[in-house]
C-alpha positions as CSV (number, residue, x, y, z in Angstrom):
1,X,64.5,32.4,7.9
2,X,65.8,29.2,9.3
3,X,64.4,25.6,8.7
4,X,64.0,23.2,11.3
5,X,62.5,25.6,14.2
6,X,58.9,24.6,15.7
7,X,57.7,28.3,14.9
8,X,55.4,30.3,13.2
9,X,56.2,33.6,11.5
10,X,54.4,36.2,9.5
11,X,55.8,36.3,5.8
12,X,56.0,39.5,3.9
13,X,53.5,38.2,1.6
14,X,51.2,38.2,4.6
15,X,50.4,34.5,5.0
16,X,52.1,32.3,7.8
17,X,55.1,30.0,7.5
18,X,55.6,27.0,10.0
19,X,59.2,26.8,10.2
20,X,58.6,23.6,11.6
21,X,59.2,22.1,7.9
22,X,61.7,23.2,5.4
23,X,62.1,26.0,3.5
24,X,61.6,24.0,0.3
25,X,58.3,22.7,1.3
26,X,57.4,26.7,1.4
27,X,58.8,27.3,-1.6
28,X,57.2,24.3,-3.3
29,X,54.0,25.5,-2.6
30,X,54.2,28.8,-3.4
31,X,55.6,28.1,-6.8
32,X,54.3,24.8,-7.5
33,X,50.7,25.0,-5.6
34,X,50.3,21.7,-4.6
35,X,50.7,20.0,-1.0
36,X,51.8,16.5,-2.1
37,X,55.4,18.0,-1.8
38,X,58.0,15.9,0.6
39,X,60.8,17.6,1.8
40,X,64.2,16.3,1.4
């Protein structure tokens, strides 16, 4: 997966991921389950 393109995929884990944002900002909330995150 790339950051930074205006898309929507399908994850493995079966929820979807805008790639519109950062990978980080998907990570944070996965791991840290919260939405107050701002990417770098």
């Amino acid at each position: 997966r790339e950051a930074g393109k205006n898309a929507v995929i399908q994850d493995p884990d079966g929820y979807l991921i805008s790639l519109f944002e950062p990978i980080f900002r998907d990570k944070a909330e996965q791991t840290g389950g919260y939405h107050g995150f701002t990417p770098a």
